[in-house]
N, C-alpha and C positions, 0 to 999 in steps of 0.2 A: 755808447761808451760812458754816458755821465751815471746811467742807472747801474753800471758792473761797477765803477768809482763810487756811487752812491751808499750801493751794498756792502762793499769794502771797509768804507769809511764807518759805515753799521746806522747813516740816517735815518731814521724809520719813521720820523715826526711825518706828518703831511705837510708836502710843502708846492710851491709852484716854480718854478727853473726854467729863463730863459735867457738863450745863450746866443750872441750874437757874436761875428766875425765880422773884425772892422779894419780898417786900413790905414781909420784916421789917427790910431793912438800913435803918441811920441815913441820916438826908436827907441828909449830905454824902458819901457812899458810894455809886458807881454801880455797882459790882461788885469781886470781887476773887477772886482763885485760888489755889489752896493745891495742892501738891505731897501725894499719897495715898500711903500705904504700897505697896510693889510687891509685897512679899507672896516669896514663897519659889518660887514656881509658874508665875511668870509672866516675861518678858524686856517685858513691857509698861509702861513708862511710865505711871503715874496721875496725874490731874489732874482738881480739882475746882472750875468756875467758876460762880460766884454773879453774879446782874445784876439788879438795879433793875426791877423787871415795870414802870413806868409810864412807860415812855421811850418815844420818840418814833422814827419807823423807823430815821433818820438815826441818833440817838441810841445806838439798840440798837444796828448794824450798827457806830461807834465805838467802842462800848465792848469789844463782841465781839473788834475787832480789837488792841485796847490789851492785853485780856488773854490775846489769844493770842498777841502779839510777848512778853509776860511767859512764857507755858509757851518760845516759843523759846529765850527768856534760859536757862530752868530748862535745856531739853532740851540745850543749846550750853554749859550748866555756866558762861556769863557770870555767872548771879546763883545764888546756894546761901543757904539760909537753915536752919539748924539747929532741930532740938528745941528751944532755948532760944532762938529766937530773933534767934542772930548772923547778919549779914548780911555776904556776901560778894562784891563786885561785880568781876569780872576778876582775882580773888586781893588783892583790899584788902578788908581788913575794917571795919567799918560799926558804930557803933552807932545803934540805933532811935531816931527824931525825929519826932516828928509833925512842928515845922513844916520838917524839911530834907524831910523824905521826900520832899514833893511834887516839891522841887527835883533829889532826886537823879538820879544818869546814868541809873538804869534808868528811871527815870520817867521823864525827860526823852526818853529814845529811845523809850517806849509812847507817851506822849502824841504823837509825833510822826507815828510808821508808823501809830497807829490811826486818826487824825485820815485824815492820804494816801491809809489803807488803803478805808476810808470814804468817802470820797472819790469812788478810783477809781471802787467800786465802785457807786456814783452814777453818775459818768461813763460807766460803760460800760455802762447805760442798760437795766438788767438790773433786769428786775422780783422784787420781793423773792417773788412767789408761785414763781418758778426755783428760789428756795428752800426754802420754807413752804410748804405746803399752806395755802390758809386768807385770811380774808381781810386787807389789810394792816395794816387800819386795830385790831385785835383780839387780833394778833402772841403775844405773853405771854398774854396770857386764855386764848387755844386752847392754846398750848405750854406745860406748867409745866415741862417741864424735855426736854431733847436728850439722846441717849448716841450717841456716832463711837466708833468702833471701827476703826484703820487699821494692817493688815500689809499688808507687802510681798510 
């Protein structure tokens, strides 16, 4: 599912994606991604996405794609977020808000494409087993975690 989101979303950099299913996050938190050291050794792109295991297929498959239009932002250097914290959305800098956050541009454009993204990929009627081994109804229980791995 994340490489049909990947394609979608039109990623093509090299990057490395790994995606865990956790239980631990707060109930108002259905996932989030954080940018990983790239290390000295590698031209690869890190990225670490965290998601909510009790979601619903719809659900999962939204969230997946919210926070991979987020690694776009990151990979497209539209959003940069520092050691400390500062946030940078197309060269304006940002201070952290919980309650702006939700509202902000970058949010505002996840919540959008993941929602579409999800969506399509409903529409185009494509069973989630295309993507999972396993069966639907069980998704996160079978999978704790994904690793993609994509060069060119």
């Amino acid at each position: 599912m994340a490489n049909y989101f990947l394609d979608k979303i039109g990623i093509e950099e090299d990057l490395h994606l790994a995606i865990k299913f956790t239980s631990d996050l707060p109930e108002y938190l259905l996932g989030f991604v954080i940018q990983s050291d790239t290390g000295y050794t590698s031209n690869l792109q890190k990225f670490k996405i965290f998601i909510q295991s009790n979601l619903s297929e719809f659900k999962l498959s939204e969230v997946l794609a919210h926070e991979l239009v987020h690694v776009r932002q990151y990979v497209e250097r539209k959003l940069e977020i520092d050691q400390s914290s500062n946030i940078s959305w197309m060269g304006r800098r940002y201070f952290y808000n919980s309650n702006f956050h939700r509202f902000s541009p970058w949010e505002k454009e996840a919540h959008s494409e993941g929602f579409n993204l999800a969506r399509q990929l409903s529409n185009d009627d494509l069973d989630m087993s295309h993507f999972i081994i396993g069966p639907k109804s069980n998704i996160c229980s079978q999978y704790k975690s994904w690793e993609i791995c994509r060069s060119n």
